[in-house]
N, C-alpha and C positions, 0 to 999 in steps of 0.2 A: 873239570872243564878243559884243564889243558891236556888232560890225560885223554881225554873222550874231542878232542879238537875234529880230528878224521871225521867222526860218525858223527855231527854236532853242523857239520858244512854239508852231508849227505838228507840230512833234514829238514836244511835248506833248499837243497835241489829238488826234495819230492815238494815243497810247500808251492815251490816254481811249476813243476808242472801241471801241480793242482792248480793253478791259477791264469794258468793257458789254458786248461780244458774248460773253466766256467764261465772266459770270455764270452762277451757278446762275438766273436768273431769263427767260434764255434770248428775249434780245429776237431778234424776228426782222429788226428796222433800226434802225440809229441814227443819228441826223442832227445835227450841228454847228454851229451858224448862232450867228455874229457876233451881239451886241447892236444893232451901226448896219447887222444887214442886213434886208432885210425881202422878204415876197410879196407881194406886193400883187393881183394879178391875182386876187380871192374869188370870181369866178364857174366858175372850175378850180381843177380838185383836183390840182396842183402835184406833192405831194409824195407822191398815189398816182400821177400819170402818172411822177413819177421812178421808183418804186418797179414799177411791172407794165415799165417801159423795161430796168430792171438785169434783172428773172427774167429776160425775150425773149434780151436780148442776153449774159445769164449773165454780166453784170458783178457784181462781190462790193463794189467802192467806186464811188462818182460824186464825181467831183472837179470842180471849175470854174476856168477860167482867168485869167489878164489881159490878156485880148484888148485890155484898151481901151490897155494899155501899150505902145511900140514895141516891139516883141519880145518882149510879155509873154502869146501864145497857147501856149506850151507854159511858163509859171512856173504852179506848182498856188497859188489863191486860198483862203485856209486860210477863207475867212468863211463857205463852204459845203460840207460836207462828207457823203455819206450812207452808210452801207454797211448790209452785209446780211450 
């Protein structure tokens, strides 16, 4: 439990946006972002190029990696999360 604490609060976050999507209020995306995470790039529109990228490619979630970790390109990075 205390060992798996990280990935234990990332379980929580997907149960969360499973529970936006099946509102009656019928979002059509919901996004996840960490307090220490940020976009910075404001002369793109970030989160509709993610968004028209998921319809294209018929992804339902966009996850992000830990690439910068040895071995950490296939561990999912809970600070970003988008689905549809």
């Amino acid at each position: 439990t205390r060992n798996n604490e990280r990935e234990n609060f990332n379980w929580e976050k997907h149960l969360m946006l499973y529970e936006y999507l099946i509102s009656p209020q019928n979002f059509t995306h919901v996004l996840m972002l960490d307090a220490d995470a940020a976009l910075v790039k404001h002369s793109l529109d970030i989160l509709g190029t993610i968004a028209k990228d998921m319809e294209k490619r018929q992804l339902d979630v966009f996850l992000t990696s830990e690439d910068w970790l040895l071995n950490g390109e296939n561990r999912i990075n809970g600070g970003f999360l988008m689905t549809r």
